[in-house]
DSSP file (Angstrom, degrees, kcal/mol; ACC not computed):
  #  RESIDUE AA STRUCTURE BP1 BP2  ACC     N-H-->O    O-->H-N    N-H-->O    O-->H-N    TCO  KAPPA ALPHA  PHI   PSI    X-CA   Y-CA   Z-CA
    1    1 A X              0   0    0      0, 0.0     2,-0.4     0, 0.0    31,-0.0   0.000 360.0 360.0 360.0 138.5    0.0    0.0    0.0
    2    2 A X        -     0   0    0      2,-0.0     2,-0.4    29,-0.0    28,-0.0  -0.708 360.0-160.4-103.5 152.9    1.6    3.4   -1.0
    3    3 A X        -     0   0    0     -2,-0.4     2,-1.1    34,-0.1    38,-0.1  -0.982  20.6-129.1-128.3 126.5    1.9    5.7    2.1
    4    4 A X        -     0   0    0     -2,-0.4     2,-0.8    37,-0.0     3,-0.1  -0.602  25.5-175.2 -59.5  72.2    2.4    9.9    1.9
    5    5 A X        -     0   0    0     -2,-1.1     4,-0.4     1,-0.2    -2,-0.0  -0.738   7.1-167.4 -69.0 105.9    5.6   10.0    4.4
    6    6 A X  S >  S+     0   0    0     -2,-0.8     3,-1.4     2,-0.2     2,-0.8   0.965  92.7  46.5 -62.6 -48.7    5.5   14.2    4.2
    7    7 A X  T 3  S+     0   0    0      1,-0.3     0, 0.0    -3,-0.1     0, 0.0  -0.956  97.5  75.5 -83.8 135.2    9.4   13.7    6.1
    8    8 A X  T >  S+     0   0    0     -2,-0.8     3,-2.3    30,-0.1    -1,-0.3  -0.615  76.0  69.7-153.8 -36.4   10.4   10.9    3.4
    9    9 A X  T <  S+     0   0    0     -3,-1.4    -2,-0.1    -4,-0.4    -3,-0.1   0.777 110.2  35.6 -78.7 -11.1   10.9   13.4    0.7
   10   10 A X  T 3  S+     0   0    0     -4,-0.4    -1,-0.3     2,-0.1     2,-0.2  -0.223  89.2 136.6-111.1  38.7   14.3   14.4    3.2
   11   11 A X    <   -     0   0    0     -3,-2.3     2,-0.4    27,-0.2    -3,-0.0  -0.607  62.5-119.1 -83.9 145.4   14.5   10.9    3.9
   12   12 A X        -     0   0    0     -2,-0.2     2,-0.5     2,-0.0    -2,-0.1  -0.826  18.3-133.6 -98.4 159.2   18.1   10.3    3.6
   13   13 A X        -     0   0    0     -2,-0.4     2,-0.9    92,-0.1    26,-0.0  -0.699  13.2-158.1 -96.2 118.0   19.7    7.8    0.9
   14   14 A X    >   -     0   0    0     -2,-0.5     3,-3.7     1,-0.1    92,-0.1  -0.688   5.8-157.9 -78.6  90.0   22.4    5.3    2.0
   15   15 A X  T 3  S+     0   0    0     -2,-0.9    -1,-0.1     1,-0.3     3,-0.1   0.612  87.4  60.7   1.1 -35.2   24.6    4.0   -0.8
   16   16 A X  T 3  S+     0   0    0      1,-0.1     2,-1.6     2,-0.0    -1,-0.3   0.650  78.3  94.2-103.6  -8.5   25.5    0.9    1.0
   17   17 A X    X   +     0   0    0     -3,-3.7     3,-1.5     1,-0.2    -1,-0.1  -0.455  38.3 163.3-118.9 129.7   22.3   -0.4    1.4
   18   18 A X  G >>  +     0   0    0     -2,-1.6     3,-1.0     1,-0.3     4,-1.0   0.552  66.5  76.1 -66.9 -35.0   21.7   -2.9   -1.4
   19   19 A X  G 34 S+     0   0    0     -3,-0.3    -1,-0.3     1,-0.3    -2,-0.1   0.561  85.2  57.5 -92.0   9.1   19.0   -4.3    0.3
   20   20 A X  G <> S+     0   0    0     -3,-1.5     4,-0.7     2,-0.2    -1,-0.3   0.182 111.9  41.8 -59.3 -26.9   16.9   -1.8   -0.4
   21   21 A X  T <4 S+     0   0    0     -3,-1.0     4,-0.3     2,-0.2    -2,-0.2   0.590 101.3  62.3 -68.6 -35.8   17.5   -2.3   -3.9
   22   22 A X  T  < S+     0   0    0     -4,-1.0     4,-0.3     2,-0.2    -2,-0.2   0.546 104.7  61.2 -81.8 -14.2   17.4   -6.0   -4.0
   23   23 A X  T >> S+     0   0    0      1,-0.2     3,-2.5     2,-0.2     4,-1.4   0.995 110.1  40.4 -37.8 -88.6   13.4   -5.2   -2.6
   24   24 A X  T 3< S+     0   0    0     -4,-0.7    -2,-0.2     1,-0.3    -1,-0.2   0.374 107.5  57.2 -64.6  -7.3   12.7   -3.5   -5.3
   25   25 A X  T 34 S+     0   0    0     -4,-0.3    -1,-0.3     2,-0.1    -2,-0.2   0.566 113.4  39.7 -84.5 -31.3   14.3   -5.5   -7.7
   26   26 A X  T <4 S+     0   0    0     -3,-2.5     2,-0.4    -4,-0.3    -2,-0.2   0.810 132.3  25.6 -72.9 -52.1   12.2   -8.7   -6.7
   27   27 A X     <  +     0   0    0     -4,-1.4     3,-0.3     1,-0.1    -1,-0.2  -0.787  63.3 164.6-139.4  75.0    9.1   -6.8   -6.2
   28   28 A X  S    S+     0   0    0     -2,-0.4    -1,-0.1     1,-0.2     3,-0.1   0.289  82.6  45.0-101.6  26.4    8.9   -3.6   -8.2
   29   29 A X  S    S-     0   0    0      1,-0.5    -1,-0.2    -3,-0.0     2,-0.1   0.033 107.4-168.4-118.9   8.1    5.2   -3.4   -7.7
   30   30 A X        -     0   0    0     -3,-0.3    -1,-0.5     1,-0.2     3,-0.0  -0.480  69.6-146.1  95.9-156.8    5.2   -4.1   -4.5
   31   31 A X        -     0   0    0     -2,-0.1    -1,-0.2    -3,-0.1     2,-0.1   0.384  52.5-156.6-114.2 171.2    4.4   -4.6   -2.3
   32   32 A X        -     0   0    0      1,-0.1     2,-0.2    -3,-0.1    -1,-0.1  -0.192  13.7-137.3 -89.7 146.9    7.0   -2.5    0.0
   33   33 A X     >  -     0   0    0      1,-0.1     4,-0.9    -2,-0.1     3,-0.5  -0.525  43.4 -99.0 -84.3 165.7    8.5   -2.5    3.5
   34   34 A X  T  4 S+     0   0    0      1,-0.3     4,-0.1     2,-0.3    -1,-0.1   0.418 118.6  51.9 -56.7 -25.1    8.8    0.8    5.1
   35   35 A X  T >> S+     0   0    0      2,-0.2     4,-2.9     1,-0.1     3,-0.7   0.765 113.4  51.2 -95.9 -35.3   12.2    1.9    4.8
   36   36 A X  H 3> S+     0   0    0     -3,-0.5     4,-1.8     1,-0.3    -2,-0.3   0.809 107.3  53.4 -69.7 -19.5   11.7    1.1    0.9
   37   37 A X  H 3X S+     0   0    0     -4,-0.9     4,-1.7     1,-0.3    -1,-0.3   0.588 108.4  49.3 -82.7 -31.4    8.4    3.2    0.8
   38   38 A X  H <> S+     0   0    0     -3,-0.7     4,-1.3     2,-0.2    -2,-0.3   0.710 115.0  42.4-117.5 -21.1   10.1    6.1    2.1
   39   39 A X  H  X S+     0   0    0     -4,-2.9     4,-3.5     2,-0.2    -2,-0.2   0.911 110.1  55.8 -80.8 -43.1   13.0    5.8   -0.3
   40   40 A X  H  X S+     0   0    0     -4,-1.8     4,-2.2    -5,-0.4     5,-0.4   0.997 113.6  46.2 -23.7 -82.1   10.5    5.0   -3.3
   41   41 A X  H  X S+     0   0    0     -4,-1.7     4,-2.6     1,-0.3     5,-0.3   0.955 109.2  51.4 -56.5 -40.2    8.8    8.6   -2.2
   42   42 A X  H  X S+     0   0    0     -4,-1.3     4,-2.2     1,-0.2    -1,-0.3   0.959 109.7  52.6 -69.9 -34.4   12.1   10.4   -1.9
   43   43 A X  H  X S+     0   0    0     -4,-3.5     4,-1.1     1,-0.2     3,-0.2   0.998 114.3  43.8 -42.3 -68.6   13.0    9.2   -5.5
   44   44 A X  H  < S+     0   0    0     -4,-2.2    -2,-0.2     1,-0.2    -1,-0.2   0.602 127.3  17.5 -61.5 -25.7    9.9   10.4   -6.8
   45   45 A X  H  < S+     0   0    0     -4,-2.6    -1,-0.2    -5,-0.4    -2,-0.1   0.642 101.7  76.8-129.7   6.5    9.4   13.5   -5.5
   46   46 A X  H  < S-     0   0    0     -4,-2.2     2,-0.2     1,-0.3    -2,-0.1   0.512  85.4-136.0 -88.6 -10.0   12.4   14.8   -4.2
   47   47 A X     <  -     0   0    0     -4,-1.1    -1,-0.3    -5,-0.2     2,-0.3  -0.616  20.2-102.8  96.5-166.5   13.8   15.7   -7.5
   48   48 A X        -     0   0    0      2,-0.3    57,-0.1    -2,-0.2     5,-0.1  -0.858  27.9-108.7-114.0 172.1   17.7   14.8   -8.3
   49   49 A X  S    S+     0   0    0     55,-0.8    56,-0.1    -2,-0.3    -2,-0.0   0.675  88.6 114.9 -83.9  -5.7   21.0   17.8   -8.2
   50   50 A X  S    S-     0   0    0      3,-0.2     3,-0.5    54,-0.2    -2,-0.3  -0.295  72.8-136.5 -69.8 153.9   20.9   17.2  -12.3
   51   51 A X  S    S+     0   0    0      1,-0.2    22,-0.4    22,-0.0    -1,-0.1   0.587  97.6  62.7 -84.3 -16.7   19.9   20.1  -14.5
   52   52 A X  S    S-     0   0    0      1,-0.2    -1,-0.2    20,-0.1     2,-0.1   0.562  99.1-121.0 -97.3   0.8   17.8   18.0  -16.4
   53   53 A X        -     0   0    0     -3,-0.5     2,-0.4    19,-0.1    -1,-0.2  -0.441  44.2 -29.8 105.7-155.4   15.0   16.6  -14.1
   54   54 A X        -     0   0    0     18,-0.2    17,-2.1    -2,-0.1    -6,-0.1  -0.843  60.2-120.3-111.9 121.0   13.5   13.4  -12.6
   55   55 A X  E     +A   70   0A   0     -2,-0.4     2,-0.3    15,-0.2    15,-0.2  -0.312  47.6 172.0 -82.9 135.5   13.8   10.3  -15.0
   56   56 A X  E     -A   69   0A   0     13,-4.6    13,-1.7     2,-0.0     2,-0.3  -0.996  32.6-114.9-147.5 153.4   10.0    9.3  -15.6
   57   57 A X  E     -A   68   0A   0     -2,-0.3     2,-0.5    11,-0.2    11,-0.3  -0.805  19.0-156.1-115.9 162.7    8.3    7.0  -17.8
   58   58 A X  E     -A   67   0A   0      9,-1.1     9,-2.5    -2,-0.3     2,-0.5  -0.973  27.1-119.8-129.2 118.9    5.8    8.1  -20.7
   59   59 A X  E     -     0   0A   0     -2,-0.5     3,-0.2     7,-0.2     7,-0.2  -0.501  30.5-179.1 -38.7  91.0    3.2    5.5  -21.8
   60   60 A X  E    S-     0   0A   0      5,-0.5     2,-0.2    -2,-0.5     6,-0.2   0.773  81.0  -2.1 -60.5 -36.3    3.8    4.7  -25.6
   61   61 A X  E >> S-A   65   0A   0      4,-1.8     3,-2.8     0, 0.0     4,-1.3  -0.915 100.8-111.1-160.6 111.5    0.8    2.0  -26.4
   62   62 A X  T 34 S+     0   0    0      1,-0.3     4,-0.1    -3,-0.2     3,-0.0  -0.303 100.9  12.7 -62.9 151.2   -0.9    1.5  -22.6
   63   63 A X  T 34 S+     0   0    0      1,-0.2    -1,-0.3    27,-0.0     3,-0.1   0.322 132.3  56.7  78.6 -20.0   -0.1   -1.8  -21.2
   64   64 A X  T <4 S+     0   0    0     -3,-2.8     2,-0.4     1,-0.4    -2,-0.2   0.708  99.3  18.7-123.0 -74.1    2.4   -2.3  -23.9
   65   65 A X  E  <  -A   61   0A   0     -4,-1.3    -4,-1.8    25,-0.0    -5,-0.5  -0.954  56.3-170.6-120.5 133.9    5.5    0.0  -24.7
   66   66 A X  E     -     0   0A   0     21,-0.5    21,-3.0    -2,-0.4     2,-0.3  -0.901   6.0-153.9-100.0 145.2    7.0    2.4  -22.2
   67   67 A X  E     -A   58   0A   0     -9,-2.5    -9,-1.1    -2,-0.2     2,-0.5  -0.853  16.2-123.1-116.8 174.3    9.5    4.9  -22.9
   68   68 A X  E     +AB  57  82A   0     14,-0.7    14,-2.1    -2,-0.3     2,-0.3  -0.851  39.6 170.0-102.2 139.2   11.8    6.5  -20.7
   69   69 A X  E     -AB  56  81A   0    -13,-1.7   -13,-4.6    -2,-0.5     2,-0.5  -0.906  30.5-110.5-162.4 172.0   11.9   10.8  -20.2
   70   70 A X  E     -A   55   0A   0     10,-4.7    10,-0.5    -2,-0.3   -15,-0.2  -0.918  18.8-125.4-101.1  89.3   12.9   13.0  -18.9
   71   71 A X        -     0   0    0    -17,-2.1     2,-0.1    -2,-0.5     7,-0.1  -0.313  33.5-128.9 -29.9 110.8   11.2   16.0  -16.2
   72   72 A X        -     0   0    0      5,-0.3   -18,-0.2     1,-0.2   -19,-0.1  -0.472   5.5-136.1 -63.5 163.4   11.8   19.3  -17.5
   73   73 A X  S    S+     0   0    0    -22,-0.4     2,-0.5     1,-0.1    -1,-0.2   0.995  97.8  63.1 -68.5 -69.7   13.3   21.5  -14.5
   74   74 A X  S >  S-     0   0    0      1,-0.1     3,-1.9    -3,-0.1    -1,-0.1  -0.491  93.0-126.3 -60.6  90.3   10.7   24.4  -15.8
   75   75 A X  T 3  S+     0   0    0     -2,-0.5     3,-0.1     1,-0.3    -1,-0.1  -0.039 101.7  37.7 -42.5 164.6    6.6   23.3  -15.4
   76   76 A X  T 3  S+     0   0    0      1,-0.2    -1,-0.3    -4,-0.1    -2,-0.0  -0.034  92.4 120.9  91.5 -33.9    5.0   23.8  -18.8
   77   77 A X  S <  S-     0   0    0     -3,-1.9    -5,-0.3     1,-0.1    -1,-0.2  -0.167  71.9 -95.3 -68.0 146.4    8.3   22.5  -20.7
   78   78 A X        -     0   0    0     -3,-0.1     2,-1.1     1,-0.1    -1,-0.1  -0.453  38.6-113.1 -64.9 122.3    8.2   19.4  -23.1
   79   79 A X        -     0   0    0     -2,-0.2    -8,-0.2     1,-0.1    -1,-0.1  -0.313  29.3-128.6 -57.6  98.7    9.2   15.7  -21.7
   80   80 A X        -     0   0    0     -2,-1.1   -10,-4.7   -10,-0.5     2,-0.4  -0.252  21.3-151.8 -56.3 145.7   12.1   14.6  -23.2
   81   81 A X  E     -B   69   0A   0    -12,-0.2     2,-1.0   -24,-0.0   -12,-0.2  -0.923  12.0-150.8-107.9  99.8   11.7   11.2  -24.6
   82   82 A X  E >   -B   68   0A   0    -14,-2.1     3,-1.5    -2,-0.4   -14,-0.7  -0.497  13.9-175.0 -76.4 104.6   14.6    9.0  -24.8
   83   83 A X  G >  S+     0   0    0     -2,-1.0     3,-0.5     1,-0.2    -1,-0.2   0.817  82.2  68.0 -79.2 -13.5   13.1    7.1  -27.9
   84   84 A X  G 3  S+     0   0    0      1,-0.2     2,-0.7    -3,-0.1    -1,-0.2   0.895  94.0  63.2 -44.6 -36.4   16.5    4.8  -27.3
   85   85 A X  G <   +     0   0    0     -3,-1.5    -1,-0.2   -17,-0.2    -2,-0.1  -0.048  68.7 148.1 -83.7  37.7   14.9    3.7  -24.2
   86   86 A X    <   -     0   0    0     -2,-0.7     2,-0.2    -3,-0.5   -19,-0.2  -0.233  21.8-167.9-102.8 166.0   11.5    1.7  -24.9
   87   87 A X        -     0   0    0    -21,-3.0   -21,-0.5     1,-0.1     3,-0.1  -0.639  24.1-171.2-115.8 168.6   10.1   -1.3  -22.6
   88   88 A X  S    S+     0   0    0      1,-0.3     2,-0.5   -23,-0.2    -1,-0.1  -0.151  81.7  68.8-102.2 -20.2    7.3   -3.8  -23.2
   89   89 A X     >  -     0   0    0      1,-0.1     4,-1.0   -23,-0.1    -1,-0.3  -0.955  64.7-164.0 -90.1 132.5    7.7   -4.9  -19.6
   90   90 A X  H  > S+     0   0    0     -2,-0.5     4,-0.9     2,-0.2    -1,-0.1   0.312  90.2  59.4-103.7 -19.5    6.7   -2.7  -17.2
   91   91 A X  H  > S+     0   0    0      2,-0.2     4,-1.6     3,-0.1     5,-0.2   0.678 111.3  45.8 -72.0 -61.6    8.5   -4.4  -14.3
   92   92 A X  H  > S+     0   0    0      1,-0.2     4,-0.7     2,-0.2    -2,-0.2   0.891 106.6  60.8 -74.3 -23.8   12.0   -3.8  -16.5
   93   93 A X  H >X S+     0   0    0     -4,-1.0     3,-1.5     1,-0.2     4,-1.1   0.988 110.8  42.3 -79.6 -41.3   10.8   -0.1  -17.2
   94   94 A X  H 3X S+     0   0    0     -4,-0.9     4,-3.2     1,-0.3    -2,-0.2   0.784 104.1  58.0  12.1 -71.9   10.9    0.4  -13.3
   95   95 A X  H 3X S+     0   0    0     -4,-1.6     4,-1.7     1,-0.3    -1,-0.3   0.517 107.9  49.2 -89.6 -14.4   13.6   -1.1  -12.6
   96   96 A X  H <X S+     0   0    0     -3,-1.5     4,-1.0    -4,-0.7    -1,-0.3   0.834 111.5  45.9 -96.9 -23.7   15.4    1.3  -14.9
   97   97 A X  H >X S+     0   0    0     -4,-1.1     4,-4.2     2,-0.2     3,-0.8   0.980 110.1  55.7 -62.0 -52.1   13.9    4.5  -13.7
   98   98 A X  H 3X S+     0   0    0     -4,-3.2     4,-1.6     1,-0.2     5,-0.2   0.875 110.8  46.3 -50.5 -39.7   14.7    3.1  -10.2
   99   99 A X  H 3X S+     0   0    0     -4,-1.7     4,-1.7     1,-0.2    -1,-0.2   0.798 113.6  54.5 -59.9 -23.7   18.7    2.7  -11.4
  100  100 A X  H << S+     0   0    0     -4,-1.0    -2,-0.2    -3,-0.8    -1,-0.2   0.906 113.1  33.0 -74.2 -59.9   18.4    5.8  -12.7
  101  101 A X  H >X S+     0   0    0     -4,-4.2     3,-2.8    -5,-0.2     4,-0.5   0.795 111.6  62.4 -62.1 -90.2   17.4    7.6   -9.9
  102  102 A X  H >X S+     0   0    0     -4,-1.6     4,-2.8     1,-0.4     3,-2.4   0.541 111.3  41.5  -4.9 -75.3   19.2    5.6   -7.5
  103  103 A X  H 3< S+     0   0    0     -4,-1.7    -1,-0.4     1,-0.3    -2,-0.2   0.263 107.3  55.6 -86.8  34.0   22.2    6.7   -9.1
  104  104 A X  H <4 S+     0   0    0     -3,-2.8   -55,-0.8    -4,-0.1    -1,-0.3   0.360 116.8  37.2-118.7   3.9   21.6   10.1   -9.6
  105  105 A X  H << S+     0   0    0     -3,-2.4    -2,-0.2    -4,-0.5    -3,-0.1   0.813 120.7  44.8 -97.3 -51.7   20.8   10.8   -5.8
  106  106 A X  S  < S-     0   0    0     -4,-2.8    -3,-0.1     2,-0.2    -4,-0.1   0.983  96.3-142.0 -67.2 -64.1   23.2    8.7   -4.5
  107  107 A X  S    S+     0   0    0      1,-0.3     2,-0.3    -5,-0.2    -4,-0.1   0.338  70.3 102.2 108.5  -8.1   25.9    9.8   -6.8
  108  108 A X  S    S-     0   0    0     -6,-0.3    -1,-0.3     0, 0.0    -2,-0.2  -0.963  70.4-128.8-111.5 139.8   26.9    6.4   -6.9
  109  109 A X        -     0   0    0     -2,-0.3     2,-0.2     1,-0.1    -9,-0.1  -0.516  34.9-106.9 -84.7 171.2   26.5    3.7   -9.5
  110  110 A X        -     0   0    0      1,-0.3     5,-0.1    -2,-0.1    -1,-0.1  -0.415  37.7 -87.6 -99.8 150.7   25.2    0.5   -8.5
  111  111 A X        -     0   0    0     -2,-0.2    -1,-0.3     1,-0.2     0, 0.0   0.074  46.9-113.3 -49.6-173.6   27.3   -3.1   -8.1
  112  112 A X  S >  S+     0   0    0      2,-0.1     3,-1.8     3,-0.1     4,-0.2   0.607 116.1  73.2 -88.0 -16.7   27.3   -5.0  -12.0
  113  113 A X  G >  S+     0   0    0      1,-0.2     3,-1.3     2,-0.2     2,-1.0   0.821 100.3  45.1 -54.8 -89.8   25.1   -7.7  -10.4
  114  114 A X  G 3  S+     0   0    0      1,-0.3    -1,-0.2     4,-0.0    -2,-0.1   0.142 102.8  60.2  -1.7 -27.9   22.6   -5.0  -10.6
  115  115 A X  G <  S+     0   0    0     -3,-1.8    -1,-0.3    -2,-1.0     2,-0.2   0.265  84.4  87.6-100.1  12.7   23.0   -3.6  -14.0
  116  116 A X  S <  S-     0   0    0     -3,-1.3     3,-0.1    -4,-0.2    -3,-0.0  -0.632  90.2 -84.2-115.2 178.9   22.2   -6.7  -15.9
  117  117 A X        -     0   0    0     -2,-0.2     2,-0.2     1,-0.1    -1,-0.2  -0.209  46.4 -92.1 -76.8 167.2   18.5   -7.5  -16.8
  118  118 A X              0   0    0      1,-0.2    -1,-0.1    -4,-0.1   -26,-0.1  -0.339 360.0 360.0 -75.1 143.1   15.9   -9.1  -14.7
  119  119 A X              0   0    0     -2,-0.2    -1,-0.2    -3,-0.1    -2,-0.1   0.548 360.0 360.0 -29.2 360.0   15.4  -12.3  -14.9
């Protein structure tokens, strides 16, 4: 069940834990334990230090293809769409926003276990 932690959006991120990742990595629809919920919300609304915004994903063919984009910094601006980036699983388009964020927060990149696809 997703829960509005108002303090989660200053939640702070640790880098070393993995297992917080490996969560989501099993189960990227959930559903989530508490510490993962409040990191989940800080992804999602807390923004990243990049000039280019919060990696998001834009419904190509509902149900079907996802792509991966981009938040502009500016409301009102056009998403960029990385048309490189398109999904038919919805579980692997997750899991790439989640790497994405993850390592734009952190500032760190994530082990190679981690970068290859899901099962």
């Amino acid at each position: 069940m997703l829960v509005n932690y108002t303090a989660a959006a200053h939640w702070p991120i640790d880098a070393s834990r993995l297992d917080l990742v490996e969560e989501f990595r099993r189960k990227p629809r959930g559903p989530h334990g508490d510490e993962l919920q409040k990191l989940l919300h800080r992804m999602r609304w807390s923004g990243d230090s990049e000039a280019s915004g919060r990696y998001v994903l834009v419904v190509k063919e509902p149900g079907r293809r996802w792509a991966l984009g981009r938040l502009p910094r500016m409301r009102g601006k056009p998403i960029e769409i990385l048309s490189n980036q398109v999904f038919t699983s919805i579980a692997e388009a997750e899991w790439e926003v989640f790497k994405r964020r993850w390592e734009a927060l952190t500032g760190t990149s994530l082990p190679p276990s981690f970068k290859e696809p899901m099962a």
